[in-house]
N, C-alpha and C positions, 0 to 999 in steps of 0.2 A: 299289578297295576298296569292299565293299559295307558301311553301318552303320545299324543301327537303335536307336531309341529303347529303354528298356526297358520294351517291350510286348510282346516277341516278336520276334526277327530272324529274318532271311533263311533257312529251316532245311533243312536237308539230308534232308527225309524219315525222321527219328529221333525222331519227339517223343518216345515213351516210353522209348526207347535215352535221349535227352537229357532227361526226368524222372527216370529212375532216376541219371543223372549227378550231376544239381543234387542228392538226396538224398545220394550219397557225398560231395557237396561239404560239406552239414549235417555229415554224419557224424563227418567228418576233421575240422572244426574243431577247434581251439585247446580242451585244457580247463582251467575254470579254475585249477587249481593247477600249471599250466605254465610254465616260467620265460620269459624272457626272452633273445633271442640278443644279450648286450651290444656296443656298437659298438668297434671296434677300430682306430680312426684312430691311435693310437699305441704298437698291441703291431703287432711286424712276425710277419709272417704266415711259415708254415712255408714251405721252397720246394716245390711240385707239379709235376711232371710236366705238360709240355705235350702237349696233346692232338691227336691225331692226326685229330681230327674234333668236330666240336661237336655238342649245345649247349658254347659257348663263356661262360666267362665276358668281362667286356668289359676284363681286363685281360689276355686272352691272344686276343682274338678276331682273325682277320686282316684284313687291309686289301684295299681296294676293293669291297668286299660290296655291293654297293647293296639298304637296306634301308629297312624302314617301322619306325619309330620312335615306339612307343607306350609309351614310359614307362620299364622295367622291363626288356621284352622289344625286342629289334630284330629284327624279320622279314625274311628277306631276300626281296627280291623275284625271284619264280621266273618262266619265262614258265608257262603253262598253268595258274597256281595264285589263285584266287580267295580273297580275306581279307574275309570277313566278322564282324565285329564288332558286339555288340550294348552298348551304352554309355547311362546315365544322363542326366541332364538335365545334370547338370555337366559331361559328356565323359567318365566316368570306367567305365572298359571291364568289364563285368560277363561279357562271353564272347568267344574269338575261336576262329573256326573255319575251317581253310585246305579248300577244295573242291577238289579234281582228279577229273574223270571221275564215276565214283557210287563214289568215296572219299573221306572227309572224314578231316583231322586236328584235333583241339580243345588247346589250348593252355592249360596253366595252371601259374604262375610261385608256390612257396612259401618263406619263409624259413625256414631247418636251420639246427641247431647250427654251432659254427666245429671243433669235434673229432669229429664223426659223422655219416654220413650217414644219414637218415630212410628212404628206398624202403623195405627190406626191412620194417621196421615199417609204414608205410601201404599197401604191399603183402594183407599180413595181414590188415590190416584192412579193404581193399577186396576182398578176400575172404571176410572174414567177414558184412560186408556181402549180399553180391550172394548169399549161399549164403542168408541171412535171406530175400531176396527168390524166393527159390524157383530162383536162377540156379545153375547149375555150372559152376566157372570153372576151368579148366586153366591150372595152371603150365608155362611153355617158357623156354626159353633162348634169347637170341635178339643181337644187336648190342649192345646195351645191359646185357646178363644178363639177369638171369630176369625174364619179363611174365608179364602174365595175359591169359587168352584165355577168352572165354566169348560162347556163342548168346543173345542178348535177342531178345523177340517187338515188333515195334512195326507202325502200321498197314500197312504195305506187307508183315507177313510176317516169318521172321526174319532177324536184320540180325547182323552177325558185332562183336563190338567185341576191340580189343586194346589194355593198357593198357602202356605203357610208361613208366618210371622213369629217371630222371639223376641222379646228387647231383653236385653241385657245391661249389666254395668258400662256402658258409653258403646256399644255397640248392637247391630242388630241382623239375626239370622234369617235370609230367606232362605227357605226350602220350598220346590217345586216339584209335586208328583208329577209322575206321568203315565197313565197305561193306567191297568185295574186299579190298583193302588190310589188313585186321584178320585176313587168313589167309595174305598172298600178298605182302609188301610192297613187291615189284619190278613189282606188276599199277599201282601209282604212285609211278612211279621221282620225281615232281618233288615230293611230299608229302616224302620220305626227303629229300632234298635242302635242304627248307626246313629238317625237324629236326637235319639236320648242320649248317648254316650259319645254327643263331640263336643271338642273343648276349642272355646274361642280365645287367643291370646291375642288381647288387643295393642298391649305396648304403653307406650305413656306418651307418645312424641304425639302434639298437635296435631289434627286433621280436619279439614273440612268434613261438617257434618252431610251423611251418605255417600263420602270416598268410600271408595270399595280398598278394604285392610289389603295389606301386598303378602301376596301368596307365593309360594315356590317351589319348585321341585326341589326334594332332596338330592342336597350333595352327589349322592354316588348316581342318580339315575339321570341328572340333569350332565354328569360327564358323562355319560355312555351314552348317553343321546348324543355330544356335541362328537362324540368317537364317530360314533355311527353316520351322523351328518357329514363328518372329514373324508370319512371312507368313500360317502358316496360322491364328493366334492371330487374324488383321486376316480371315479370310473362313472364319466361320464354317460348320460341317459343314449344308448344310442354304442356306444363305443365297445360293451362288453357286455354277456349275458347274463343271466339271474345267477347264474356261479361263477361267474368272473372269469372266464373264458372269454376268449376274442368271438366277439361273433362274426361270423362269416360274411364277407361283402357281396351284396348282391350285383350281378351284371346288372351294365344299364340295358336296357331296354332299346333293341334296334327302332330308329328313326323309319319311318317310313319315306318309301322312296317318291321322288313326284315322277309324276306318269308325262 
């Protein structure tokens, strides 16, 4: 697992694909006269249909998955699939991005009502979006039902994205291709693998409906980041080498003389 600070992580050759993202992220925000998804620790829950593939919720997920464990979400670990993460100073996961080949999937976990599912509305609206932005985005039918497919321009050229929807028990999964995979989705069979085999733990504690669930780094890697931040807090940018050796002071530079 790759994670960075929130400076900027690890990026898959998308910035403006991934700027125009962050703004559907503004966009879909909660607005203020938006209720609340009450907690429900003592109303028993309708019975649902177990699913024949995930995302899983974590009270239908199956067993032996070996997964990474960040809060909300459990990733499972794929071989070929890099998990990139970009997380806060407190640990607290601002982006995750699975890498396969030159495809990328981005992951983000939202709280939904307990009577209806969100997609076709944030659907909608992430198309109303992207059309603002000068983008045309095609609806298809696809594993999941209907996504949206649209061409964005970013430095490299353009870049294909595909958004796709999950509603689950009071919560809802985006997934966003990037790269071949956003036309082809068997061109990354181990991306599709990670999105069938993650598990959403939602929790029970009320939340405005489309908060984004609270994500984390695990324990051991969110301390060795804050290690690694302390270190570099103790050898200031400037003061010592890429090995920690003093680096040499350079002479200044003679004034010139006036004539």
């Amino acid at each position: 697992m790759i994670f960075s600070r929130n400076r900027g992580s690890g990026r898959h050759a998308k910035s403006d694909a991934r700027g125009r993202q962050d703004r559907l992220d503004e966009d879909l925000d909660l607005d203020a006269d938006a209720g609340l998804d009450p907690a429900d620790d003592d109303e028993p829950r309708a019975a649902k249909p177990e699913r024949a593939e995930g995302p899983y919720d974590i009270t239908e997920a199956p067993e032996g998955i070996a997964q990474l464990d960040l809060g909300s979400l459990k990733v499972p670990a794929v071989d070929g699939v890099e998990v990139r993460v970009q997380a806060d100073n407190d640990g607290k996961i601002q982006q995750i991005v699975l890498v396969s080949g030159e495809s990328a999937l981005q992951l983000g976990v939202f709280a939904a009502p307990r009577t209806e599912g969100i997609w076709e509305e944030v659907r909608g609206e992430i198309r109303k979006q992207l059309f603002n932005d000068g983008v045309a985005a095609e609806e298809v039918s696809g594993d999941y039902g209907a996504e949206l497919r649209a061409r964005v321009r970013s430095p490299e050229g353009l870049t294909d994205i595909r958004f796709v929807g999950v509603d689950g028990p009071r919560w809802l999964v985006r997934a966003v291709f990037q790269g071949p995979a956003a036309v082809d989705p068997q061109v990354a069979p181990a991306l599709l693998e990670c999105l069938r085999n993650l598990v959403v733990d939602r929790g029970h504690e009320a939340m405005p409906v489309r908060e984004p669930l609270p994500l984390h780094l695990p324990k051991e890697v969110a301390e060795a980041g804050a290690a690694q931040a302390a270190a570099g807090a103790d050898d200031p940018v400037g003061a010592n080498g890429a090995d920690g050796a003093a680096a040499p002071r350079r002479k200044p530079s003679p004034r010139p003389r006036r004539k």
